[in-house]
N, C-alpha and C positions, 0 to 999 in steps of 0.2 A: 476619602478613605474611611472605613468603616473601622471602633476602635476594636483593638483587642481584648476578646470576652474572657475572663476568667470560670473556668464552670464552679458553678453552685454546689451540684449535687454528681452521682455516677453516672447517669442518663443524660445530661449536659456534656459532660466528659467523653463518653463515647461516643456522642455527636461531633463533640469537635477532632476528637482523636481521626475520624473516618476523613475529615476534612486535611488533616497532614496529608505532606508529602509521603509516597510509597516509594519503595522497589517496582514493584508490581500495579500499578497504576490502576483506576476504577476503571471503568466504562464513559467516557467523554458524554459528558450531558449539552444539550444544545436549548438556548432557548431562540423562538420566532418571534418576534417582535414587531408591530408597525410603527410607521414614524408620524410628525405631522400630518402629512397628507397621502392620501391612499386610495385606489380605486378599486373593483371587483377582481379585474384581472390580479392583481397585485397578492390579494387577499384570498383568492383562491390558491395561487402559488405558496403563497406561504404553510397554509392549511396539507397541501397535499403534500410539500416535504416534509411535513412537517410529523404526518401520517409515516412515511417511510421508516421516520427518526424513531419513531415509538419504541415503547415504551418510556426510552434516555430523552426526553422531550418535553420542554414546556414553551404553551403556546400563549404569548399575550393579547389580548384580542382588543385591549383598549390603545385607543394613540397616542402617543407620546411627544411631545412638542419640544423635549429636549435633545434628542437623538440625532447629534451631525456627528456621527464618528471620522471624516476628516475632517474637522475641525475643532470638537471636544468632543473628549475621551471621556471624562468624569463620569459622567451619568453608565457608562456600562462597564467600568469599573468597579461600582457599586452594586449593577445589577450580578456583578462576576463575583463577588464576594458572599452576597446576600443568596444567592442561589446556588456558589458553588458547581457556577459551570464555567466553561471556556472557549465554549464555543456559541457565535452567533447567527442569526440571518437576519437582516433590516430589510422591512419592505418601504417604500415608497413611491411616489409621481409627482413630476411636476413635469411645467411644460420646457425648462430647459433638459429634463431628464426623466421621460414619460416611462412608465411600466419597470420601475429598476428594482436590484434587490442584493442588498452588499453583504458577502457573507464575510466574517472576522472570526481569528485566534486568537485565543487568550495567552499570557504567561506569564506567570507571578503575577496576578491581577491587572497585567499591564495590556495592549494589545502588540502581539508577536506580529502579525500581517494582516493585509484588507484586498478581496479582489469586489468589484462592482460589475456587476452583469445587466443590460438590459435584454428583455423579453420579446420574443418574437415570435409568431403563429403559437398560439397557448392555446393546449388542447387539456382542461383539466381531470381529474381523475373521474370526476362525473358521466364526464362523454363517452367510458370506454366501460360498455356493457360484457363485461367480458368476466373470468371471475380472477380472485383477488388473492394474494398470498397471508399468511397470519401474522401477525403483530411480534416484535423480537426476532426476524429469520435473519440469520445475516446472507446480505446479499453477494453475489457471484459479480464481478465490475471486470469490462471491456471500454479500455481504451485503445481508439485508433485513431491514426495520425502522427505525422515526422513533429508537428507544432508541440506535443509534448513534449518531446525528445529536444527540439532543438529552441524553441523559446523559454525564456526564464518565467514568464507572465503565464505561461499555460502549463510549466511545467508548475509552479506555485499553484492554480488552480485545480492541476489532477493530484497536489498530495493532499488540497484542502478535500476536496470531494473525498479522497481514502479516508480521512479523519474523522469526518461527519459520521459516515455511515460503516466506521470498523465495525462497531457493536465488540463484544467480546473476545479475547485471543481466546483461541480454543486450539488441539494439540490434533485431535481426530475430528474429521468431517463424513459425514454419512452422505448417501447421495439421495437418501428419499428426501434429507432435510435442506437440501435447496430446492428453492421454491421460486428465485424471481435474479431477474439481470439487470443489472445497471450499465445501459449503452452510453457511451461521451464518445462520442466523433469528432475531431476538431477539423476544419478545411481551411483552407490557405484563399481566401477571398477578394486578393489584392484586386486582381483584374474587374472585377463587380463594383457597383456602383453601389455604398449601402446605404440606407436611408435614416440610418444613424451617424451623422458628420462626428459625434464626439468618442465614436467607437474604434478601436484599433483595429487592424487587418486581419480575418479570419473571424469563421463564425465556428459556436460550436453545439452538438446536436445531442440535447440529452432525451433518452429514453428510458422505457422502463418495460420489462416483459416478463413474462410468468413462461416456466419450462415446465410443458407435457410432456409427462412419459407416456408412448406407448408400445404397443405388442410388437415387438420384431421375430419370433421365432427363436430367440437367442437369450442366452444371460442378461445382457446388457441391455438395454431397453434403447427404443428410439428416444432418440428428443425433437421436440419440437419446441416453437415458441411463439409465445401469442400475445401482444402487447396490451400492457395491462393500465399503461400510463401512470404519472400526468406525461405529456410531451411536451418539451421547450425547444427553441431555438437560442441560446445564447449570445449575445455581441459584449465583449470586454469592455468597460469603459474606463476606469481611474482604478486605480493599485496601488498598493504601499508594502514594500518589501520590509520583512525584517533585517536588523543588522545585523553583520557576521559573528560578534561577540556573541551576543543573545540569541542568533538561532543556534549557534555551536551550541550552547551551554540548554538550549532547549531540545534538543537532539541528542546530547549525549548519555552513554548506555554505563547504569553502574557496575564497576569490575563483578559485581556478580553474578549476574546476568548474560556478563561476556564470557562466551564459551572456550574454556582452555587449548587452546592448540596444544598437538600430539605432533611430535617431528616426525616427518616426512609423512606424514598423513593431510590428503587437501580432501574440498568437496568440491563436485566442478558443478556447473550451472542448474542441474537438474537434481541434485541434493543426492549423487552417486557418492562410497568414498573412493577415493584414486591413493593409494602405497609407494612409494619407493624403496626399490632394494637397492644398494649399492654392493657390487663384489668386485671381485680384486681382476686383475687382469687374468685371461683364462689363456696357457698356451695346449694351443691345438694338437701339436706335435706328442704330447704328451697323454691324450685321449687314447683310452681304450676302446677299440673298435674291435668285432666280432670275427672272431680267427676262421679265418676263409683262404684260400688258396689264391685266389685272384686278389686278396688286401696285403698278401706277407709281402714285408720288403724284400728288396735284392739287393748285395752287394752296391750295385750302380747307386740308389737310393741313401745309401750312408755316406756320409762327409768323412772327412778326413779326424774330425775333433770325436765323432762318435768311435769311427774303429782306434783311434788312441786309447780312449776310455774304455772299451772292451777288451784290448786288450792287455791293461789293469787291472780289472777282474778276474780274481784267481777263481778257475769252474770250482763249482758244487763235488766233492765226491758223494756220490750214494753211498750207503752200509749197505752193508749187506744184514740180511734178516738171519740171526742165528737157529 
């Protein structure tokens, strides 16, 4: 652990001041890293998410011979403090664990969770002659597949993927200013025979495409979409969940931030708001309805309790107009 600096001077000060804790939190910076050993494939992967992440990204391009993040944490630790990020990607290869690349969250300098992916049919950003969206867009993200929903291991990897690549919360979104998609398709691949033995069941299929607008005749512009790459095939290998303590407290939202509830005012899934009235009981009987010949009652029609009470009713005399 790295000590605590005292600043020197106002410029030291506001370097570390940015480094507290916020209400409102920075932009999640991510650094790339290789480990010991590493191959083309590996290296190219890292490089092109690495592209995606830009600007919030820094890439290491030397190896590192300390970096067993399931087995010691220490070394990115330091690199969590020293850089003031929280988020990771580890590449590596070996032959018990060919083409892999472990991505990790930080919290309070510590690591909050770890999922391990190995790589399959890698088409990198190079291969796809196609053109490219700009640096800082934040991306549009489709996930499909029940495995999100219903596994804890995929569901941990689709909030990791949201976190990588949020880029900034922002309030209004324009539509010329997206620019590119982030596809994750997970499949349930039990019945398949995979050629990964240390892999969990189900593969998952990350893409990447650029959205064409074009001429429809209409306001609204077609879209198209035209993949822009890199492509993976993902197989899950090793994971490490955070704890309920520590991710409660790494999740949780400060009272001011949380938005006041208004009694009997909801929002329902689509960010409508929905009101409640409550009134009193309405009797019918007492409704004024429009004087018509065929609505006026009849004797037959009054109870017994109504002509009692009628005739308690001493009549109206008119005056007469002098």
């Amino acid at each position: 652990m790295l000590k605590k600096i005292k600043p020197k001077n106002a410029r030291s000060k506001r370097a570390l001041q940015k480094r507290e804790p916020k209400i409102e939190e920075n932009v999640k910076k991510a650094i790339f890293i290789r480990s010991s050993s590493t191959n083309q494939l590996v290296n190219e992967a890292l490089s092109d998410l690495c592209k995606l992440k830009k600007p919030d990204a820094i890439s290491f391009t030397k190896k590192n011979n300390t970096i067993h993040p399931f087995d010691d944490d220490t070394s990115l630790n330091f690199f969590c403090e020293k850089n003031d990020t929280s988020l990771f990607v580890i590449g590596s290869h070996s032959k018990k664990r060919p083409n892999n690349l472990t991505f990790i969250r930080m919290f309070d300098g510590q690591i909050l969770d770890m999922v391990e992916v190995g790589i399959e049919n890698a088409k990198p950003l190079s291969e796809f002659k196609t053109s490219k969206c700009a640096i800082g867009i934040k991306p549009l993200f489709l996930f499909v597949g029940d495995l999100f929903e219903n596994s804890l291991v995929y569901k941990t990897f689709k909030n990791m993927l949201l976190d990588f690549y949020h880029g900034q919360t922002v309030k209004n979104i324009n539509l010329s200013g997206l620019e590119h998609v982030i596809s994750v398709t997970a499949i349930d691949s039990s019945s398949e025979q995979s050629s990964d033995p240390r892999a969990i069941p189900g593969i998952v299929y990350f893409r990447v495409y650029t959205i064409q607008y074009k001429k429809s005749g209409e306001k609204t512009p077609r879209v198209e979409l035209e993949e822009m790459g890199p492509s993976y095939n993902f197989r899950i290998r090793r994971f490490k969940f955070a704890n309920d303590d520590v991710y409660k407290l790494a999740t949780r939202i400060p009272k001011i931030n949380k938005p006041k509830k208004i009694k009997n005012i909801d929002v329902n899934e689509m960010g409508d708001k929905i009101g409640r009235i409550h009134l009193g009981k309405q009797d019918l009987s007492k409704l004024q309805t429009r004087k018509m010949k065929g609505l006026k009652r009849t004797t037959e029609d009054y109870t017994e309790v109504d002509l009692e009470e009628m005739e308690e009713i001493p009549p109206i005399k008119k005056q007469k107009a002098s």
